[in-house]
Structures are given as structure tokens and as C-alpha cells.
N, C-alpha and C positions, 0 to 999 in steps of 0.2 A: 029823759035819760041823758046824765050828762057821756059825753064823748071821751072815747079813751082817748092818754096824751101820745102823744107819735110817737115810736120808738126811739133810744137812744142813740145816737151817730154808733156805729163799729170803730173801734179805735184799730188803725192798720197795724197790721202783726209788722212786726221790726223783721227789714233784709239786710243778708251781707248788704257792703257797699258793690256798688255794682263793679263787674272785672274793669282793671287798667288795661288802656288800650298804647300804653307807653309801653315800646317793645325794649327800651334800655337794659342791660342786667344788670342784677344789683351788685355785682363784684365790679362792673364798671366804675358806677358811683360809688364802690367804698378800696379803691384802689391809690395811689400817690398818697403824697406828704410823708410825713413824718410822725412821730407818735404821740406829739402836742397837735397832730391836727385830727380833723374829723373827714377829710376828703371831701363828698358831696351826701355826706349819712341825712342831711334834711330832706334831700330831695327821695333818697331810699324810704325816709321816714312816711315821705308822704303817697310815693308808692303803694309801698304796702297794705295805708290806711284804707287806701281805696281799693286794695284787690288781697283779700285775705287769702286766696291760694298760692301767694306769692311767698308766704311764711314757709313754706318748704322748701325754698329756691335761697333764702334765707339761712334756713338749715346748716345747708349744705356746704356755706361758706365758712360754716364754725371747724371745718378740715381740711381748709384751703392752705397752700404751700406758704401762701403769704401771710407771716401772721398779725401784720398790721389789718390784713381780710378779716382776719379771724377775733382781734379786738371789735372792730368796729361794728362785725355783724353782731358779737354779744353783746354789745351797749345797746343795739336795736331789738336784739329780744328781750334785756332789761324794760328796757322803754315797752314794749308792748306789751310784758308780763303788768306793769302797772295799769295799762291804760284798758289793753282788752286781755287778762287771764285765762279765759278760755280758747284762745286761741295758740297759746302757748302750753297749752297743759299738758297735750299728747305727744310732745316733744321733753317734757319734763327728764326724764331718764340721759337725757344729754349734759345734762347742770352736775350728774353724781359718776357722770364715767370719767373717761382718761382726760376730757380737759379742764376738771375741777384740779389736775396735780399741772396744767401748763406752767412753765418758767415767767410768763408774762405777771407781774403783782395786777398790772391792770385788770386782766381774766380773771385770775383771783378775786379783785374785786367785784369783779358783775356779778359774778356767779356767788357771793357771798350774800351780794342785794337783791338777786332775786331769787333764792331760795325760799323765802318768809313768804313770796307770792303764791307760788305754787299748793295745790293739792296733795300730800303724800298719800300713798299706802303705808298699812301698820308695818310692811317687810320692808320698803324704802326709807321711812322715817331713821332709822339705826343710822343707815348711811348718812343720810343730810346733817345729824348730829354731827357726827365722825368727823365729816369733811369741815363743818364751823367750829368746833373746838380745837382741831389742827389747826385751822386758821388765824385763832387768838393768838400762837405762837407763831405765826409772821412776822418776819421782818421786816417787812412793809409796816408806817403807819395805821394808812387807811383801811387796808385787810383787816389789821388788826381789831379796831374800830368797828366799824362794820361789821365785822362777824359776830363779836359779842352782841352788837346792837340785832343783828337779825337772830340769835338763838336764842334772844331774850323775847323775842316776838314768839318762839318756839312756846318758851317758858310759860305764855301767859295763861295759859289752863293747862299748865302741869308743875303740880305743884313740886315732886321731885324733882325738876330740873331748874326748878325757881332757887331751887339753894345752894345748885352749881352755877346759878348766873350770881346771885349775891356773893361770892367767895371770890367771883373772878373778880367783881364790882369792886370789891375791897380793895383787891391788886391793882386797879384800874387806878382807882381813888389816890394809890399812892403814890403813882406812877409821876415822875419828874415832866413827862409831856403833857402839855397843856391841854393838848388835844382828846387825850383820852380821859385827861381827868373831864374836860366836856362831858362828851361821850357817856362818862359812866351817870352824870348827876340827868342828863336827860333819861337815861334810861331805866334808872333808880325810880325818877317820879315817875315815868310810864307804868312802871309793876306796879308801883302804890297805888296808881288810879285804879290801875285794872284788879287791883285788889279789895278794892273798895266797893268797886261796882259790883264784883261778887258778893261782897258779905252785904250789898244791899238789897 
């Protein structure tokens, strides 16, 4: 009677990172300079990465008096919407209230780029739209940019909103700025791929 093989190793269930025991705040490290600087956001960065309950401490700073606080903490939810999304989701509803209309272009920006990260609800979705298409009409470059490029991530399984992104694409296309004409031919061939991949 040949012998059963041994069982397979258990693969360990994935934990948070375990808590930081750095009692620093993070308004500490995203405090000084100037709005070409970053303060000490890597050291925040890396804060965070190790103690996920710190993302609400995080939060917090998106109301701070300071709004060089308030840039620097949204680059760091940007950064975290890419890296871990779930950890950012439940906070989502902060990217669509009063600091999606902040005077900063830089806020504007984050909050343009990680919108496309996020989960909506079918009641939330109207909003996120609203707020990216007001944004194509920034005066800012990069908003402007950027916005189209995240509603066209919006776009990509919906086909109605695929023919408000090629209409703006057009306008993009003709636009005297370099930058946007970029912008539009990278995001031109993204729809085609993803168009393709559908119809295959």
C-alpha cells in the first residue's frame, strides 16, 4: 500500500504590517518648506506603510490650517490609493466634498489622479464625473490633463461616456499645448486597446 504524500505546507494568511512604534506625527513630518518642497513626506511615507491605523491620523491633515499640510497629506493618499486601495476606500467620500473645489491646482491635482483608483457607488459615480469634467476646464495645465486622462479610465466600460471622452480628445488634439496634445494620443491608444480587448 503505497503511503499518502504529506500534506501541503499552509501558505500564512497576509497581516497588516505590524503598528509603528515611531511616535512622530505625521503633521510633523509634512510641515516647512515651500510648495516646491516635499518636507519629510518619505519618512510619512514610510510611516504609514508600516502601521495602517495611521491613515486616519493622515486624514485628518487634509483640514489642516496649513495648506501646504493639506497638499502634502493628499500626495500621500494619492501614493497609497495606488499602492494599497483598500486602505483608502473608506475615506473615498473625502476626494468628492469641499476639497475637490480647494484654490491649491496642486489638490486639484491629486484628487483628479486618484479618483480612477477608488471604488464608487452607482449615487457617488455622478459626482466623480462632475468634479473631472469641471476639471478639463482648469486653468492649470496638469488638471487639465490629468482629468481627462482619469475620466477616460472612467470611460473604459462605458460606452456612453467613451464619446464624451473622444469629443474632448478632439479638442485636446488641437490644442496649441504640447502637453495635452501628449496626453490626448496616449489616451486615444489606451481606449483602442481597451476596445479591442472587448471585442475580443
Amino acid at each position: 500500500m503505497k503511503s499518502l504524500p504529506p500534506p501541503a505546507p499552509r501558505r500564512p494568511k497576509r497581516r497588516d504590517p505590524p503598528a509603528s512604534t515611531d511616535s512622530r506625527s505625521l503633521r510633523e513630518l509634512l510641515t516647512g518648506g515651500d510648495r516646491r518642497s516635499i518636507a519629510r513626506s518619505n519618512a510619512a511615507l514610510k510611516l504609514l506603510r508600516a502601521d495602517r491605523s495611521r491613515v486616519a491620523e493622515l486624514v485628518k491633515l487634509v483640514g489642516d490650517r496649513d495648506w501646504l499640510v493639506v497638499m502634502r497629506a493628499a500626495d500621500l493618499l494619492e501614493k497609497l490609493a495606488h499602492e494599497r486601495p483598500a486602505w483608502i476606500q473608506r475615506y473615498r467620500r473625502l476626494f468628492i466634498g469641499p476639497l475637490a473645489d480647494h484654490e491649491s491646482w496642486e489638490i486639484r491635482l491629486q484628487i483628479a489622479r486618484t479618483l480612477p483608483l477608488l471604488r464608487w457607488t452607482p449615487d457617488e459615480r455622478p459626482q466623480v464625473l462632475r468634479i473631472l469634467r469641471r476639471y478639463i476646464n482648469d486653468p492649470q495645465l496638469f488638471v487639465k490633463a490629468w482629468s481627462l486622462d482619469s475620466l477616460a479610465r472612467f470611460a473604459e466600460n462605458d460606452p456612453g461616456l467613451t464619446l464624451v471622452v473622444r469629443r474632448l480628445l478632439r479638442n485636446f488634439k488641437q490644442s496649441d499645448r504640447p502637453a495635452l496634445r501628449s496626453r490626448a494620443a496616449r489616451i486615444h491608444a489606451r481606449l483602442r486597446s481597451a476596445g479591442s480587448k472587448r471585442q475580443g
